[in-house]
PDB file of N, H, CA, C and O in Angstrom:
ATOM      1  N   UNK A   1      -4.102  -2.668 -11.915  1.00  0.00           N
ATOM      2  CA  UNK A   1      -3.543  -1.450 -11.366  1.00  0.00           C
ATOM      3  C   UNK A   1      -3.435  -0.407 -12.466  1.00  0.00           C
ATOM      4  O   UNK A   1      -2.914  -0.633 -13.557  1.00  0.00           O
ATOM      5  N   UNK A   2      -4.224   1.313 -11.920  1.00  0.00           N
ATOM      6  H   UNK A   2      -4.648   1.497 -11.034  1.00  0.00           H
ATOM      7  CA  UNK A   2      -3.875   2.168 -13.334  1.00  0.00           C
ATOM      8  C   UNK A   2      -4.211   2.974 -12.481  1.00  0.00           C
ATOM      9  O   UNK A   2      -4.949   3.902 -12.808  1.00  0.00           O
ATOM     10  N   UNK A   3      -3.786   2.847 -11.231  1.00  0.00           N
ATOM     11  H   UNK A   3      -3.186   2.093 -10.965  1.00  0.00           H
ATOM     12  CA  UNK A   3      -4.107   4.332 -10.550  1.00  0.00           C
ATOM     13  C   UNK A   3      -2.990   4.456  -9.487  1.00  0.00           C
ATOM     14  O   UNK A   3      -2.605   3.622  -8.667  1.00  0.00           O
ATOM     15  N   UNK A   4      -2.576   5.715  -9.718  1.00  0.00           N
ATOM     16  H   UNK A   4      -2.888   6.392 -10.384  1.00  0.00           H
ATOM     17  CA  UNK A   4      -1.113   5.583  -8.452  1.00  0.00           C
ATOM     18  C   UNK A   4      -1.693   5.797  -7.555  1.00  0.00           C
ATOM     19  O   UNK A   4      -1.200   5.122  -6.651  1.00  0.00           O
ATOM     20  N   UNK A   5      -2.995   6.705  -6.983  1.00  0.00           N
ATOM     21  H   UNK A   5      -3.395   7.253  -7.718  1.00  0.00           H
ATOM     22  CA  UNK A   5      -3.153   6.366  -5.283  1.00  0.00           C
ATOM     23  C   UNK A   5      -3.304   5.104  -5.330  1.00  0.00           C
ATOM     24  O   UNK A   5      -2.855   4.822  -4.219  1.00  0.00           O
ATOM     25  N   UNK A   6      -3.583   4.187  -5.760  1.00  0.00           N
ATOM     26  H   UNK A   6      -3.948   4.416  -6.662  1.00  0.00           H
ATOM     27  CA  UNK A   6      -3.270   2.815  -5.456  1.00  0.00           C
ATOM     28  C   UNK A   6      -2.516   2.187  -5.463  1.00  0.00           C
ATOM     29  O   UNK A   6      -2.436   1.454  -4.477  1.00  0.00           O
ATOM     30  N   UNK A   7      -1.684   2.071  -6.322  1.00  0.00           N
ATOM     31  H   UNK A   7      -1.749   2.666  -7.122  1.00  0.00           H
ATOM     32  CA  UNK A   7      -0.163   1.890  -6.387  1.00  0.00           C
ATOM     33  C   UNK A   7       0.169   2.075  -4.995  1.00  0.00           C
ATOM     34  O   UNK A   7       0.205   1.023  -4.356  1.00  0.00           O
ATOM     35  N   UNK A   8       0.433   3.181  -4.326  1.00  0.00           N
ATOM     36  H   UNK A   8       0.403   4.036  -4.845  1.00  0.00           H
ATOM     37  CA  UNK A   8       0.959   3.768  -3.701  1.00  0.00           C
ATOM     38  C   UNK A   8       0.943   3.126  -1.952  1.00  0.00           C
ATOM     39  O   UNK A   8       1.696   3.013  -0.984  1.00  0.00           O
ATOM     40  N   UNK A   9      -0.568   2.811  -2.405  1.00  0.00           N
ATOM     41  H   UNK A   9      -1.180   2.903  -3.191  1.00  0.00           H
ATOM     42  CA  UNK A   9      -1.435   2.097  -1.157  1.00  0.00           C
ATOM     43  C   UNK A   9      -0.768   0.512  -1.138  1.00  0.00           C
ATOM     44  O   UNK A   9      -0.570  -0.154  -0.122  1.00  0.00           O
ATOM     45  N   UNK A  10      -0.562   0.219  -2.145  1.00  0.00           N
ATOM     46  H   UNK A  10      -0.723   0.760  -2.970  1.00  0.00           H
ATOM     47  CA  UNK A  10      -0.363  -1.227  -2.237  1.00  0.00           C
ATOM     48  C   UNK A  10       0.948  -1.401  -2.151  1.00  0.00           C
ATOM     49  O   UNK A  10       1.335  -2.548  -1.927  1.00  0.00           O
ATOM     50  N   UNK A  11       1.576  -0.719  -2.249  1.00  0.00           N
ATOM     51  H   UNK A  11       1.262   0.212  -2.431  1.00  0.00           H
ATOM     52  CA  UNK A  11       3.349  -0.333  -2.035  1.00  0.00           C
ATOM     53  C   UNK A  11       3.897   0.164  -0.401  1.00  0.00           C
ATOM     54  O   UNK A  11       4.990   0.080   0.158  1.00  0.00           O
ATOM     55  N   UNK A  12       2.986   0.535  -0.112  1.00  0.00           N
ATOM     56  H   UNK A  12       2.097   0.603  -0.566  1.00  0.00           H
ATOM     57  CA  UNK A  12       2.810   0.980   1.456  1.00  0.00           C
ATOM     58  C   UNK A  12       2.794  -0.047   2.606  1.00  0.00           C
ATOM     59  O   UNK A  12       3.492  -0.341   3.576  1.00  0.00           O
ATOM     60  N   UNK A  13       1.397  -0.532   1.887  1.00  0.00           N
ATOM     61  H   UNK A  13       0.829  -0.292   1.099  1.00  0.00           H
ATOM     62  CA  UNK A  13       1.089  -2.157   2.628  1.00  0.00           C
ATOM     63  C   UNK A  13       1.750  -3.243   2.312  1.00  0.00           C
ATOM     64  O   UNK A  13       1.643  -4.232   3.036  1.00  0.00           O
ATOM     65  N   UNK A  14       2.479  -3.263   1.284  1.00  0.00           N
ATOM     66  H   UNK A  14       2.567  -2.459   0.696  1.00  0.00           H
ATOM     67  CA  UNK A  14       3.241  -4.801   0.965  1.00  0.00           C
ATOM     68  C   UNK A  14       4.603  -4.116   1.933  1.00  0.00           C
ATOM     69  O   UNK A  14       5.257  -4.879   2.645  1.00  0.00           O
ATOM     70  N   UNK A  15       4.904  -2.756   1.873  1.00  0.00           N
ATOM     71  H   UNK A  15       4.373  -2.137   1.295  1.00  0.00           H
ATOM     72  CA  UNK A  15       6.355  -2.636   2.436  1.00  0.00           C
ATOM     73  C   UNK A  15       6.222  -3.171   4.304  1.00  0.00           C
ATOM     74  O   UNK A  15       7.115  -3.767   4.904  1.00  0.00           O
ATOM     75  N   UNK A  16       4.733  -2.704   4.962  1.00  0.00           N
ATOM     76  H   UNK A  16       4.007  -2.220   4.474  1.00  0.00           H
ATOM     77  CA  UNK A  16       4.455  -2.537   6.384  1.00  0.00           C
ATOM     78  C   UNK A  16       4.771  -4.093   6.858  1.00  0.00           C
ATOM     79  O   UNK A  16       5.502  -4.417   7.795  1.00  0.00           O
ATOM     80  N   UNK A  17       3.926  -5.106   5.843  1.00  0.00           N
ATOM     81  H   UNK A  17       3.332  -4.844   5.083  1.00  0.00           H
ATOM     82  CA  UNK A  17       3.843  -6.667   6.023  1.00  0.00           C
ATOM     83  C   UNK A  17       5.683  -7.197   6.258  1.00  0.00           C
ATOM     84  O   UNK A  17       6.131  -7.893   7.169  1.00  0.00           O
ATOM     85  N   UNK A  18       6.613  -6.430   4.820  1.00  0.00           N
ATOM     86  H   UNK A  18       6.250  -5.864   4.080  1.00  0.00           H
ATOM     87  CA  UNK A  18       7.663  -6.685   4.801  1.00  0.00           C
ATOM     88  C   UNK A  18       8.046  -6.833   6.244  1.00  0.00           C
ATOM     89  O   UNK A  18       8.057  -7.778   7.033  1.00  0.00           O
ATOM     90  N   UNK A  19       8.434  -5.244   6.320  1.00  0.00           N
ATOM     91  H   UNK A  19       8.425  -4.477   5.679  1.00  0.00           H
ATOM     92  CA  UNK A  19       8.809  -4.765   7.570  1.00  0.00           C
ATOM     93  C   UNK A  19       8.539  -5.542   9.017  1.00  0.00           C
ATOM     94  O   UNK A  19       9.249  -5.618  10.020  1.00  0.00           O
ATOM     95  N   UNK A  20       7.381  -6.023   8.753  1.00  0.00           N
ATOM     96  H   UNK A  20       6.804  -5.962   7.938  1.00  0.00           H
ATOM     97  CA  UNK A  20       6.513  -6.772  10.423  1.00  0.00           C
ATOM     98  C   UNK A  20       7.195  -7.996  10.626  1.00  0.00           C
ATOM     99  O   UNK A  20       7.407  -8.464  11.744  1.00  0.00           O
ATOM    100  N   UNK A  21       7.602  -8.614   9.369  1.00  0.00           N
ATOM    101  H   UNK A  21       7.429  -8.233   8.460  1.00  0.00           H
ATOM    102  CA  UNK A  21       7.825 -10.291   9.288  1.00  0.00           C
ATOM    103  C   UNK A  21       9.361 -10.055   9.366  1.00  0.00           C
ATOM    104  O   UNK A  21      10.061 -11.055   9.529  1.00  0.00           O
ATOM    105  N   UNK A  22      10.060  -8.624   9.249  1.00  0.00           N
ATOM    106  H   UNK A  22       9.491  -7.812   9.117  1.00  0.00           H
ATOM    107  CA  UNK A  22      11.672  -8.458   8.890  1.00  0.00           C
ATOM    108  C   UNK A  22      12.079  -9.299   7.728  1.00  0.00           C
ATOM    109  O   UNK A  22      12.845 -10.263   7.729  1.00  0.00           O
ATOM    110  N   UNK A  23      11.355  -8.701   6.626  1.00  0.00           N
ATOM    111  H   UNK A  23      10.733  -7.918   6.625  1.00  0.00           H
ATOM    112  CA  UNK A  23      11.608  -9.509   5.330  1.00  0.00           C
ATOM    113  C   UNK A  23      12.464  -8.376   4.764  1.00  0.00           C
ATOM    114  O   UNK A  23      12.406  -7.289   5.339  1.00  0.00           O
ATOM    115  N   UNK A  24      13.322  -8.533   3.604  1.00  0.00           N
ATOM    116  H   UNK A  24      13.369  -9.416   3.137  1.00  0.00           H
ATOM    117  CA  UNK A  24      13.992  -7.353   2.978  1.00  0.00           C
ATOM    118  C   UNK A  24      13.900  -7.591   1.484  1.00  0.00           C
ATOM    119  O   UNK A  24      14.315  -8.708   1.175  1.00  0.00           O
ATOM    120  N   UNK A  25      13.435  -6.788   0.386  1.00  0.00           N
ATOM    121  H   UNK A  25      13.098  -5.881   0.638  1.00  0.00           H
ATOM    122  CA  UNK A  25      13.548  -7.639  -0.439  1.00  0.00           C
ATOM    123  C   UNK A  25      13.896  -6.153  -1.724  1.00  0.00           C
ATOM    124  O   UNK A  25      14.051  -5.188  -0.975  1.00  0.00           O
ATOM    125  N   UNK A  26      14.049  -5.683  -3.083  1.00  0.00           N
ATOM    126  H   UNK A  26      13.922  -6.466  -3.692  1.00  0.00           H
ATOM    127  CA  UNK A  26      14.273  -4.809  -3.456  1.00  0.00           C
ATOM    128  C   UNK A  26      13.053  -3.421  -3.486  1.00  0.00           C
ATOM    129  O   UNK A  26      11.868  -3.526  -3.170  1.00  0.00           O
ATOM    130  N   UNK A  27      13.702  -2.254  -3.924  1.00  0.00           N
ATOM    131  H   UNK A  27      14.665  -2.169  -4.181  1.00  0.00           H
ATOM    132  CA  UNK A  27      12.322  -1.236  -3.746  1.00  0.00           C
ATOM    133  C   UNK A  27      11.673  -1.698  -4.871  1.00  0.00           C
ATOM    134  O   UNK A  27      12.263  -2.513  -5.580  1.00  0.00           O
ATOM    135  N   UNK A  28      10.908  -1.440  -5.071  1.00  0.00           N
ATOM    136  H   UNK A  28      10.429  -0.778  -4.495  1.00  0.00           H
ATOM    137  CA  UNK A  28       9.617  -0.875  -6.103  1.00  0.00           C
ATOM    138  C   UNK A  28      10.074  -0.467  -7.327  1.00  0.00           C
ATOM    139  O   UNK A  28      11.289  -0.297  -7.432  1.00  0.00           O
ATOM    140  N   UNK A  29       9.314  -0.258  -8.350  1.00  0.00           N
ATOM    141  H   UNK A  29       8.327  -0.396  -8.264  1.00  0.00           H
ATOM    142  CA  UNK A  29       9.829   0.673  -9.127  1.00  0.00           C
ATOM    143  C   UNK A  29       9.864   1.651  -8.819  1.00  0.00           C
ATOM    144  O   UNK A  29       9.337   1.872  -7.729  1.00  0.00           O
ATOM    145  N   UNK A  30      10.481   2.814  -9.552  1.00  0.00           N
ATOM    146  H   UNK A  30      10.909   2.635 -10.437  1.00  0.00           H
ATOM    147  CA  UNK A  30      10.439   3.976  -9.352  1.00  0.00           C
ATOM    148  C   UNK A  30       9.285   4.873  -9.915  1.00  0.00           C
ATOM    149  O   UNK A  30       9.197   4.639 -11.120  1.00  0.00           O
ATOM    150  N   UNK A  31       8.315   5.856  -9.499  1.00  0.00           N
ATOM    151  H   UNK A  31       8.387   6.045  -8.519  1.00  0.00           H
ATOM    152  CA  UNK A  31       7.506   6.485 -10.229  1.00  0.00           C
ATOM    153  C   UNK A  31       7.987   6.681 -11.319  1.00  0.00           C
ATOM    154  O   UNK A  31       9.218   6.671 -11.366  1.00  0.00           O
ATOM    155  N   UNK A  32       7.075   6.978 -12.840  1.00  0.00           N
ATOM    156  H   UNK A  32       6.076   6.986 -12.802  1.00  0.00           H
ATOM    157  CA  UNK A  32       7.426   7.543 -13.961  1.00  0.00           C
ATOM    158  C   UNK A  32       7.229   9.116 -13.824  1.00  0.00           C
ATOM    159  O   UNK A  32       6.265   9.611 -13.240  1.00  0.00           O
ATOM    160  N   UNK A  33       8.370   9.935 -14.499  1.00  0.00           N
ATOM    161  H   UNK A  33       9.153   9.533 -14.974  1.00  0.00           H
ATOM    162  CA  UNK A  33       8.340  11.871 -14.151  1.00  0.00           C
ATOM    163  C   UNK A  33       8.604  12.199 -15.632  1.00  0.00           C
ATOM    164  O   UNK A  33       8.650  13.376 -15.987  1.00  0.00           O
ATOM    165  N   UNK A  34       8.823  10.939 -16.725  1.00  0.00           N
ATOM    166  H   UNK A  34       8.786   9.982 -16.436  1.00  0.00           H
ATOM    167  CA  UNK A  34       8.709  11.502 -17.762  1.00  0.00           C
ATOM    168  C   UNK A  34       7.759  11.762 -19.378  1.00  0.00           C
ATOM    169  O   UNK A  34       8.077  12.271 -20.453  1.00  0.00           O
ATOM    170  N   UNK A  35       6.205  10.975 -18.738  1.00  0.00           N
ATOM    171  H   UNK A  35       5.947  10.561 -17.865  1.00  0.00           H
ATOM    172  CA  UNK A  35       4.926  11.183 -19.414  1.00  0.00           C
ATOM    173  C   UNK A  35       5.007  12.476 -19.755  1.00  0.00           C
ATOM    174  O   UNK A  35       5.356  13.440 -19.074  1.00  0.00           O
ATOM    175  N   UNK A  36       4.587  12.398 -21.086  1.00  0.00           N
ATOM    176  H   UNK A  36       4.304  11.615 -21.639  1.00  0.00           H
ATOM    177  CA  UNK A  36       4.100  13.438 -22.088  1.00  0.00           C
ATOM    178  C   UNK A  36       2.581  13.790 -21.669  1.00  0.00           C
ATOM    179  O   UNK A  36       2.237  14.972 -21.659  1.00  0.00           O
ATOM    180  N   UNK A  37       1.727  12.829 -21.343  1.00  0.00           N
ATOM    181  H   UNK A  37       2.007  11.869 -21.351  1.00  0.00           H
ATOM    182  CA  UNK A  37       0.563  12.974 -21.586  1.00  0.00           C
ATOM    183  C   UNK A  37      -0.197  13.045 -22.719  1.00  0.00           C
ATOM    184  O   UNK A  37      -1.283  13.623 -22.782  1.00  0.00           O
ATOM    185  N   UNK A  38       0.550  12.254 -23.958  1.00  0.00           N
ATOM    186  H   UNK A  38       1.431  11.784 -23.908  1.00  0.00           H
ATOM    187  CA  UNK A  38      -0.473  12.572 -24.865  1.00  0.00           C
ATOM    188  C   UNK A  38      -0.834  10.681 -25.325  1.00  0.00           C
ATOM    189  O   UNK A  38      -0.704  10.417 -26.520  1.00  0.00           O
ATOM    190  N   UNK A  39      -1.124   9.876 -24.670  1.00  0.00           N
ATOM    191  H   UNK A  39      -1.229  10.090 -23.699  1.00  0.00           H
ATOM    192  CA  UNK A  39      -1.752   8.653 -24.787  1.00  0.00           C
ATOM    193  C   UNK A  39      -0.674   7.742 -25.394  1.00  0.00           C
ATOM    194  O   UNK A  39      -1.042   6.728 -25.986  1.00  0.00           O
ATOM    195  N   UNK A  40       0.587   8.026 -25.290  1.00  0.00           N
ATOM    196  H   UNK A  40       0.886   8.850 -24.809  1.00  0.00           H
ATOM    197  CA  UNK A  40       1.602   6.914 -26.559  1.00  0.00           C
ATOM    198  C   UNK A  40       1.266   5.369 -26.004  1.00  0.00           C
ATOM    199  O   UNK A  40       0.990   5.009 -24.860  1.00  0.00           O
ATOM    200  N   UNK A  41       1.378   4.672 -27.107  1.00  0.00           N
ATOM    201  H   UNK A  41       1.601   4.965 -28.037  1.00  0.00           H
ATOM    202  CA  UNK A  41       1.526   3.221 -27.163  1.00  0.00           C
ATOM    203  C   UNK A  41       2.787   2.862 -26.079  1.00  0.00           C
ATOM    204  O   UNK A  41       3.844   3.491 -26.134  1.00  0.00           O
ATOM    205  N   UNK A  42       2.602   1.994 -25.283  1.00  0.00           N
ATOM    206  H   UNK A  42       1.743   1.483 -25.239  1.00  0.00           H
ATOM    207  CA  UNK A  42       3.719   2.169 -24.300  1.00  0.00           C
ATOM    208  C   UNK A  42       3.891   3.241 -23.478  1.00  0.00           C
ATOM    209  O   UNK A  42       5.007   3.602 -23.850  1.00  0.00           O
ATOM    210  N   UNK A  43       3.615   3.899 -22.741  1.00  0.00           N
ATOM    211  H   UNK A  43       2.708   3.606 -22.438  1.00  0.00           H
ATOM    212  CA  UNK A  43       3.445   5.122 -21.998  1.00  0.00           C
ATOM    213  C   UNK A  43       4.628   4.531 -20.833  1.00  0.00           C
ATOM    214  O   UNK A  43       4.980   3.365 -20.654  1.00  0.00           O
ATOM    215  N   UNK A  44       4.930   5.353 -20.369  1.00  0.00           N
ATOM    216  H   UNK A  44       4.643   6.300 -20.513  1.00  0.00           H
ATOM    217  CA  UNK A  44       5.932   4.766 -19.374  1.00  0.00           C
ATOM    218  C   UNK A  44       5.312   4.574 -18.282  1.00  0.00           C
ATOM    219  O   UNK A  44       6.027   4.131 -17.384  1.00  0.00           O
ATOM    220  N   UNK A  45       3.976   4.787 -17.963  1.00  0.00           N
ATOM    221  H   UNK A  45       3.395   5.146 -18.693  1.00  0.00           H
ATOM    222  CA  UNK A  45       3.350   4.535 -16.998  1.00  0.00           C
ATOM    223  C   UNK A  45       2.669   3.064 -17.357  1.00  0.00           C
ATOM    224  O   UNK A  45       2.574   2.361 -16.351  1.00  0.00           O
ATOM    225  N   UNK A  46       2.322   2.634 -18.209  1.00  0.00           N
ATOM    226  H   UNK A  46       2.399   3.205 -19.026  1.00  0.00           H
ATOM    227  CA  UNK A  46       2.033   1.479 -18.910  1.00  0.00           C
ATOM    228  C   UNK A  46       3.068   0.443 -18.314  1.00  0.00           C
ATOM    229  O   UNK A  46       2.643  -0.572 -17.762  1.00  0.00           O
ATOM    230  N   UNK A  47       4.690   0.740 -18.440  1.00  0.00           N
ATOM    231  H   UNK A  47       5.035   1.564 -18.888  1.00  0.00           H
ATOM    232  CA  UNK A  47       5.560   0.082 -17.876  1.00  0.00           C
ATOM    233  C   UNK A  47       6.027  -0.537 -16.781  1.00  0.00           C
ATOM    234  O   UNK A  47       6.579  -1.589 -16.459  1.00  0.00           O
ATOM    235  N   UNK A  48       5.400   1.020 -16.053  1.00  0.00           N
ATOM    236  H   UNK A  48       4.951   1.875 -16.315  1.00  0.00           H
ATOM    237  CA  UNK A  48       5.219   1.309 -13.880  1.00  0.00           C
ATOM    238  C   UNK A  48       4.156   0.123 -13.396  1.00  0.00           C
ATOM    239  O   UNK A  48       4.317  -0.639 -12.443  1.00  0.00           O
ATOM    240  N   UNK A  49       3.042   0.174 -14.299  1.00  0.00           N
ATOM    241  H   UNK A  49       2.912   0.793 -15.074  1.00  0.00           H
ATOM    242  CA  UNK A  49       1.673  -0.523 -13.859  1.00  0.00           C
ATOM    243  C   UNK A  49       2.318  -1.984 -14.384  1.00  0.00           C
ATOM    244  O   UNK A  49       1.659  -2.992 -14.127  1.00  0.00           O
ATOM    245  N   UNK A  50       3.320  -2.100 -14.958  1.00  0.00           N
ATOM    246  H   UNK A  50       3.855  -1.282 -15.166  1.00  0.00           H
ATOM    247  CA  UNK A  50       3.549  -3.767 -14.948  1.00  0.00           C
ATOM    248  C   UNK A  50       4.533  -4.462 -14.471  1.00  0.00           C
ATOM    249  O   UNK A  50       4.594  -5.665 -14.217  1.00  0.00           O
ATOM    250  N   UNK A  51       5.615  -3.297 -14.321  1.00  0.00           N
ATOM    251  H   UNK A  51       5.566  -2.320 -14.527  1.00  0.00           H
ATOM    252  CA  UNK A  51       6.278  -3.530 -13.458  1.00  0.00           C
ATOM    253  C   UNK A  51       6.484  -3.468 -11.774  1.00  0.00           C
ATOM    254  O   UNK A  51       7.364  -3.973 -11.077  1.00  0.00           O
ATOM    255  N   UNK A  52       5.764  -2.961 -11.552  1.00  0.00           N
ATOM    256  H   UNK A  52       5.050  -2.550 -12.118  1.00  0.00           H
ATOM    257  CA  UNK A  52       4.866  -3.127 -10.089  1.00  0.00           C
ATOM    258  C   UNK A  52       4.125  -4.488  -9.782  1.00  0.00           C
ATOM    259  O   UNK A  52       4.394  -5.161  -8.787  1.00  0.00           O
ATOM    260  N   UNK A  53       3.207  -4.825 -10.678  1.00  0.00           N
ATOM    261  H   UNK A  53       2.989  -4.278 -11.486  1.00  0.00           H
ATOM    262  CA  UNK A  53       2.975  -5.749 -10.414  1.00  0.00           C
ATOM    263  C   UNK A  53       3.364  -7.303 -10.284  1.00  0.00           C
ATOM    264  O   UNK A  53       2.972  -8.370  -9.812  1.00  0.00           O
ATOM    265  N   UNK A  54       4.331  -6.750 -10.972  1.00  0.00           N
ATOM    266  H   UNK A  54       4.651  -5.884 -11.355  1.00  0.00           H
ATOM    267  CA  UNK A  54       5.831  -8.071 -11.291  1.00  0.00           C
ATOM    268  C   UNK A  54       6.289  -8.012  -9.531  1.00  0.00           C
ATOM    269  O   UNK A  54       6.403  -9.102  -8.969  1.00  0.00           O
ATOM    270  N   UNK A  55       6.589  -6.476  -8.551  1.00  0.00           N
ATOM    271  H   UNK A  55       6.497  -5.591  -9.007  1.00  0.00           H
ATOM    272  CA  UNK A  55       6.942  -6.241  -7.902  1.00  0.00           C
ATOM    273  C   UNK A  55       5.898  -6.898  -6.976  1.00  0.00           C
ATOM    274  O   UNK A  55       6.458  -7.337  -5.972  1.00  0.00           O
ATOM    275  N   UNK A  56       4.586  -7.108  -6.977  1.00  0.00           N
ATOM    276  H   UNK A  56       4.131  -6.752  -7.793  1.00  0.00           H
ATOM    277  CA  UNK A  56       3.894  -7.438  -6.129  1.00  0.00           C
ATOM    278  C   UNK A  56       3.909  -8.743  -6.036  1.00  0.00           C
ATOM    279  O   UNK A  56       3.950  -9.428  -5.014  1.00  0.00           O
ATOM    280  N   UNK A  57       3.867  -9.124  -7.333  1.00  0.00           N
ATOM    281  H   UNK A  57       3.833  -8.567  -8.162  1.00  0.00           H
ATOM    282  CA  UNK A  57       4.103 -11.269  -6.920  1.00  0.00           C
ATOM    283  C   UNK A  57       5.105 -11.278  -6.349  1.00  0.00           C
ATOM    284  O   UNK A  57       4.939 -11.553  -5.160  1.00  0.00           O
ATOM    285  N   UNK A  58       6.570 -11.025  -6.752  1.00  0.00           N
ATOM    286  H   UNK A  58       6.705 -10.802  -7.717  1.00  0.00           H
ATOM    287  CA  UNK A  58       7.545 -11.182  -6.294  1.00  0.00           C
ATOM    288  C   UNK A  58       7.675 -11.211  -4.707  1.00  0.00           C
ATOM    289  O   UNK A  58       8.379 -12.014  -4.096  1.00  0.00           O
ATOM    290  N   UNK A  59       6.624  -9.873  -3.935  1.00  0.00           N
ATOM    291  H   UNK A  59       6.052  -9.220  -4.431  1.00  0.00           H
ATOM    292  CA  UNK A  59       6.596  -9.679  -2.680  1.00  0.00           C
ATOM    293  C   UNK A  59       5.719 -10.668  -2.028  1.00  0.00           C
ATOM    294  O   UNK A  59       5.909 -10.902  -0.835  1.00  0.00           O
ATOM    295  N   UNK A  60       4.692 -11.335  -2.732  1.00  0.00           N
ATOM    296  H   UNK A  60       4.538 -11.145  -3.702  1.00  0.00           H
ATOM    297  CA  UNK A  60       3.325 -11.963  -2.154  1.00  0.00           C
ATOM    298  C   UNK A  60       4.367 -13.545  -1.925  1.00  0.00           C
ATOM    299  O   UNK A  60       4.428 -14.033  -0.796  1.00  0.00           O
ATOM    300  N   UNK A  61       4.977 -14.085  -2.886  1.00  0.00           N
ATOM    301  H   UNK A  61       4.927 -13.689  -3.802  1.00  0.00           H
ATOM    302  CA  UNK A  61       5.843 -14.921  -2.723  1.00  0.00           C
ATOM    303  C   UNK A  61       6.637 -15.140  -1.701  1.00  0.00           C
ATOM    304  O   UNK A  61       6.508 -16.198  -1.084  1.00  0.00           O
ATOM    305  N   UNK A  62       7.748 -14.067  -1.260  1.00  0.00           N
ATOM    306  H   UNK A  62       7.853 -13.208  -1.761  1.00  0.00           H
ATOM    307  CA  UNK A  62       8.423 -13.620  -0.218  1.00  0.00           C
ATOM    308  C   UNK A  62       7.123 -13.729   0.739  1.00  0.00           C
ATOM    309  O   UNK A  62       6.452 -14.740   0.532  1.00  0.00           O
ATOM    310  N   UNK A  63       6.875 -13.269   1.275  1.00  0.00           N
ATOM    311  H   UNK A  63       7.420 -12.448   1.443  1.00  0.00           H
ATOM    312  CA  UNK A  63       5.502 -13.229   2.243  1.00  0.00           C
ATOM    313  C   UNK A  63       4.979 -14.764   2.607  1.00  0.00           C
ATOM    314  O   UNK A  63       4.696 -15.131   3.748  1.00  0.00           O
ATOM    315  N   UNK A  64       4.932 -15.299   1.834  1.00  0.00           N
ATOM    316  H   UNK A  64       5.161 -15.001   0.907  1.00  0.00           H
ATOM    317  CA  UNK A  64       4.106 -16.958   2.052  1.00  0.00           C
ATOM    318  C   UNK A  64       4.068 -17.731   2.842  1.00  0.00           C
ATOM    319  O   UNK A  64       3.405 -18.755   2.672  1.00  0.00           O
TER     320      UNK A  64
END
Protein backbone atom coordinates (compact mmCIF):
# COMPACT_ATOMS: atom_id res chain seq x y z
CA UNK A 1 0.00 0.00 0.00
CA UNK A 2 1.48 3.71 -1.05
CA UNK A 3 -1.40 5.08 -2.57
CA UNK A 4 -4.38 6.65 -0.68
CA UNK A 5 -6.95 6.14 -3.50
CA UNK A 6 -6.28 2.82 -2.42
CA UNK A 7 -6.11 3.02 0.94
CA UNK A 8 -9.23 4.53 0.78
CA UNK A 9 -10.78 1.75 -1.43
CA UNK A 10 -9.59 -0.83 0.87
CA UNK A 11 -10.92 1.00 3.95
CA UNK A 12 -14.27 1.34 2.27
CA UNK A 13 -14.50 -2.32 1.45
CA UNK A 14 -13.15 -3.85 4.65
CA UNK A 15 -15.69 -1.26 6.49
CA UNK A 16 -18.95 -2.53 3.85
CA UNK A 17 -17.88 -6.49 4.71
CA UNK A 18 -17.76 -5.18 8.49
CA UNK A 19 -20.97 -3.65 8.32
CA UNK A 20 -22.79 -6.77 6.24
CA UNK A 21 -21.60 -9.46 8.83
CA UNK A 22 -22.51 -6.58 11.87
CA UNK A 23 -18.96 -6.83 12.93
CA UNK A 24 -17.66 -3.65 14.93
CA UNK A 25 -14.24 -3.32 15.36
CA UNK A 26 -11.94 0.17 15.77
CA UNK A 27 -11.61 3.03 12.88
CA UNK A 28 -8.68 3.11 10.78
CA UNK A 29 -6.06 5.26 11.13
CA UNK A 30 -6.45 8.57 10.67
CA UNK A 31 -5.15 10.28 7.35
CA UNK A 32 -1.72 12.04 7.75
CA UNK A 33 -2.36 16.39 7.23
CA UNK A 34 1.03 16.91 8.47
CA UNK A 35 3.67 15.90 5.45
CA UNK A 36 6.15 18.35 4.54
CA UNK A 37 6.69 16.82 1.33
CA UNK A 38 10.15 16.84 1.22
CA UNK A 39 10.95 12.80 1.29
CA UNK A 40 11.96 12.48 5.33
CA UNK A 41 13.05 9.13 6.59
CA UNK A 42 9.86 8.15 8.33
CA UNK A 43 7.35 10.36 6.62
CA UNK A 44 4.22 10.16 8.45
CA UNK A 45 2.69 8.72 5.63
CA UNK A 46 5.28 5.90 5.83
CA UNK A 47 3.52 5.36 9.30
CA UNK A 48 -0.36 5.57 7.72
CA UNK A 49 0.83 2.85 5.04
CA UNK A 50 1.79 0.57 8.06
CA UNK A 51 -0.40 1.24 10.17
CA UNK A 52 -3.28 0.51 8.01
CA UNK A 53 -2.11 -2.40 7.19
CA UNK A 54 -1.74 -3.59 10.76
CA UNK A 55 -5.52 -2.28 10.45
CA UNK A 56 -6.22 -4.63 7.65
CA UNK A 57 -5.01 -8.00 9.25
CA UNK A 58 -6.55 -7.08 12.26
CA UNK A 59 -9.94 -6.70 10.11
CA UNK A 60 -9.24 -9.87 7.73
CA UNK A 61 -8.99 -11.81 11.13
CA UNK A 62 -12.26 -10.40 12.53
CA UNK A 63 -13.86 -11.38 9.18
CA UNK A 64 -12.80 -15.22 9.15
Amino acid sequence: MNDLADCQTLVSEIEALLAARRLSMRQPPPVPNTCCGRGCNGCVWQGYFEALSYWRDQASELLR
